[in-house]
N, C-alpha and C positions, 0 to 999 in steps of 0.2 A: 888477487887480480882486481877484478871490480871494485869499487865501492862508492856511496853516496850520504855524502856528508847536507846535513840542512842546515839553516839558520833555527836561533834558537825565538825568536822572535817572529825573524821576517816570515811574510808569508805573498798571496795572491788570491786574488776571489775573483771571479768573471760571473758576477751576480750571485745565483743560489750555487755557483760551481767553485767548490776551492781547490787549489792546486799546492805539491809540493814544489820547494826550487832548489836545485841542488847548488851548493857555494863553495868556492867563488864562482860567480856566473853572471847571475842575475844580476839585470841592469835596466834602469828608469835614466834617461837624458833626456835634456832640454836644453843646450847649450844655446848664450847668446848669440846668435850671427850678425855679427858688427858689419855695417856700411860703414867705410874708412876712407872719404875721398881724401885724394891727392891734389890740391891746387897748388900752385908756382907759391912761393911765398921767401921770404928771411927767415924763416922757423925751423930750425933741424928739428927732425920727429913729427911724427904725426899727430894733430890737434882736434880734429873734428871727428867723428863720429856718431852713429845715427844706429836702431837695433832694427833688424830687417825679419824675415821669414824665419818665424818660431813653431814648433810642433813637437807635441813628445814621441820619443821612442822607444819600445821596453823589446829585450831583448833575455828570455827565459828561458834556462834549460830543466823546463821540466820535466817529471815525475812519470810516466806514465805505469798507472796501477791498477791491479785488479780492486777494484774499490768499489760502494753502492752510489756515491757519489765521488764520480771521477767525470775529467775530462775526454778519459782515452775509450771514443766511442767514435763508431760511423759516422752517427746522426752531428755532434757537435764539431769535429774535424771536418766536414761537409762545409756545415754553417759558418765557421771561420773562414775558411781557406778557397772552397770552390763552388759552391752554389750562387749562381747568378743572376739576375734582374736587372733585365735594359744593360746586359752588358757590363755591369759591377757588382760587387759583392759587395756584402751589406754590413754594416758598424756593429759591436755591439753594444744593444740598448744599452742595457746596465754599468755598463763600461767597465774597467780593469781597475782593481786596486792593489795598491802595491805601498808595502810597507818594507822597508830595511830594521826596522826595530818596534819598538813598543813604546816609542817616545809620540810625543801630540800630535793632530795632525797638520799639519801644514813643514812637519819638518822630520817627521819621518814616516809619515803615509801620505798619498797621494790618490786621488780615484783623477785615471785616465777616460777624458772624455769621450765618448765616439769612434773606440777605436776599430782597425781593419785588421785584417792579418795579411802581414806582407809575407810570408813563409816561413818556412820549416825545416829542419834537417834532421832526419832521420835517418840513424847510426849504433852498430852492434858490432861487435867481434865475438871472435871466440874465447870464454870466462869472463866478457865483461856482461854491463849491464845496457837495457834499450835505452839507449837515448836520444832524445827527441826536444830541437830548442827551434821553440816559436818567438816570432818575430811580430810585434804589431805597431802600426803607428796611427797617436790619435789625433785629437783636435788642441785639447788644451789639457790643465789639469786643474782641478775643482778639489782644494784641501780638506776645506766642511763637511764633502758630502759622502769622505771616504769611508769605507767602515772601519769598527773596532777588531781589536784583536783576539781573536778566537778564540772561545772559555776552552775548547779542547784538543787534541793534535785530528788528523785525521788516519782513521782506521785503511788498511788496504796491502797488500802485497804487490812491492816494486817486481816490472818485467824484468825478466834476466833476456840471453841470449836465447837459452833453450824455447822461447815464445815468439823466434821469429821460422818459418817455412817459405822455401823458396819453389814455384810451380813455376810453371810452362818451360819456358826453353832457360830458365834461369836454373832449373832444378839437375842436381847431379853435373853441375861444372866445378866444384870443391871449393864454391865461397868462404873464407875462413872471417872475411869481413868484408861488411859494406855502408857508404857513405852516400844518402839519396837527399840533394836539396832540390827546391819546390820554391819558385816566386811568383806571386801576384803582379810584382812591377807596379805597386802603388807610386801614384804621382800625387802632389797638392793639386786641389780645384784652382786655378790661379784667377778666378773671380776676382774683384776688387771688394770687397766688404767694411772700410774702415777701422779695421783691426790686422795685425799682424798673424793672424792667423787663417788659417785657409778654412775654409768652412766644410770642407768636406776633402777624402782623399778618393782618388779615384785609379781602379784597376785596370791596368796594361792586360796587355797577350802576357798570357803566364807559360813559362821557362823552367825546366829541369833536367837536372844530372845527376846521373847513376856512375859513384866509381867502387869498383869490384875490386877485392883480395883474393885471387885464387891460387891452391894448392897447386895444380895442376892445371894441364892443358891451355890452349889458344882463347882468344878473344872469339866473342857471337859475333855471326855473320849477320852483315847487315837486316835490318829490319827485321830482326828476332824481336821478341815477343813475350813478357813474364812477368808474375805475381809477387811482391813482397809482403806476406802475412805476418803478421807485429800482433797479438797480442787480443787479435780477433778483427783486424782492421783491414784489407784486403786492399795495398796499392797495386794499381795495375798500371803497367810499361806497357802502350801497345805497339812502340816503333823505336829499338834500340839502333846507333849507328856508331862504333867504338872511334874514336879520335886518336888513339896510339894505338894499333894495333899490332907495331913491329919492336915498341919500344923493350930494350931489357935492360939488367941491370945484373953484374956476377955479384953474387953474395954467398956466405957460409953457410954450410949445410944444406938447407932446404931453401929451395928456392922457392918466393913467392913473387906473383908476377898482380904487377898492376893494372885494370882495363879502364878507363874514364869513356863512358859513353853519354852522348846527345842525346835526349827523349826528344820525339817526334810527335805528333798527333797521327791517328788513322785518316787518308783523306776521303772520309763518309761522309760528312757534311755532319754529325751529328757534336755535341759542344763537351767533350769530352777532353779533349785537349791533350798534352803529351803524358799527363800523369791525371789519374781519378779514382775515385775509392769503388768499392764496392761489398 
């Protein structure tokens, strides 16, 4: 059923944090975004061109492990993803480095400058493995300052399935699998700086969807309420609203039924928003 394949090279580090990346997956872009005016002219094809709004974007299916240095904790899923100040969440210092191999660096490592976590998706079935692919995007990338490649692998045991628990009104409806993404809604600062780079990215109203595989039984009634436990990481739904709840599908043998629900925030006033850890 499962399984997780790694690069034999590649790796990631988020400072003194390293991470595995399962392959194919993992992805560093910075494509150019060409200005291409069109003026009246005698010339078939287009002639001018100009390079507009550049930023990187790494795109990780990582690892999450029982490990002594791992990412898959409270405290640092917090600090990426949802803890706020004046309304954004904050870069990390150290920035992101990302390497495809063990060649130089400027051509196959990169340190990600400044970067946000634009989100996450977090996903299991039954006999597979947790998986969990974060999304960040930075400022620029800085080749020099990336680190070297790891004298060793890192020690730890990959979550399976059996590391995820399902509470409150999610518990005992026969989830066989589920698929929960999580956004920031980062936007570039569109300052003017003299550079093509945005000098900072900054966080929207954060959005997320929960879609359910169940064995059995109907879709949660509105504004249910439930815990997804990963691993030791406690997300908590505190306002489900299902989007198909009539939809079906005839299939063989056993039937499995799909739910796709809306997360909501509670309206308490407090900044908790439609998904948060705990």
């Amino acid at each position: 059923m499962a399984g997780i394949s790694q690069g034999f090279r590649g790796f990631v580090e988020f400072g003194s944090v390293r991470a595995l990346c399962c392959v194919p997956g993992a992805q560093h872009r910075m494509p150019r975004n060409l200005d291409v005016p069109e003026p009246i002219s005698n010339q078939l094809g287009d002639i001018n061109y100009a390079d507009n709004v550049q930023f990187p974007t790494l795109s990780l299916p990582l690892v999450p492990m029982i490990s002594p240095n791992t990412f898959w904790s409270t405290g640092t899923l917090q600090a990426w993803f949802f803890t706020r100040t004046s309304d954004d969440i904050s870069a990390i210092s150290a920035g992101i480095t990302f390497a495809d191999s063990a060649d130089a660096t400027g051509l196959g490592r990169w340190l990600i400058t400044q970067p946000k976590g634009a989100g996450f998706r977090l996903q299991s079935s039954y006999g597979d493995n947790l998986g969990f692919i974060a999304s960040f995007n930075g400022i620029d990338i800085d080749p020099a300052s990336a680190a070297g490649l790891p004298a060793t692998g890192l020690a730890g045991t990959p979550l399976e399935y059996d590391s995820v628990a399902f509470g409150g009104d999610l518990n005992g409806t026969g989830i066989i699998g589920f698929t929960l993404d999580y956004s920031t809604n980062l936007t570039p600062c569109p300052e003017m700086n003299g550079t093509l780079r945005p000098t900072e990215h900054n966080a929207g109203k954060p959005t997320a969807q929960l879609v359910l595989q169940t064995n059995h039984g109907g879709p949660l009634d509105d504004n249910a309420a439930g815990t997804i436990v990963a691993g030791g990481v406690t997300f908590n739904l505190p306002r489900l609203v299902c989007l198909n709840p009539v939809d079906r599908d005839q299939q063989a043998a056993r039937v499995v039924r799909s739910y796709t629900y809306r997360c909501f925030a509670l309206p308490d006033g407090s900044d908790n928003g439609p998904l948060y850890l705990s």
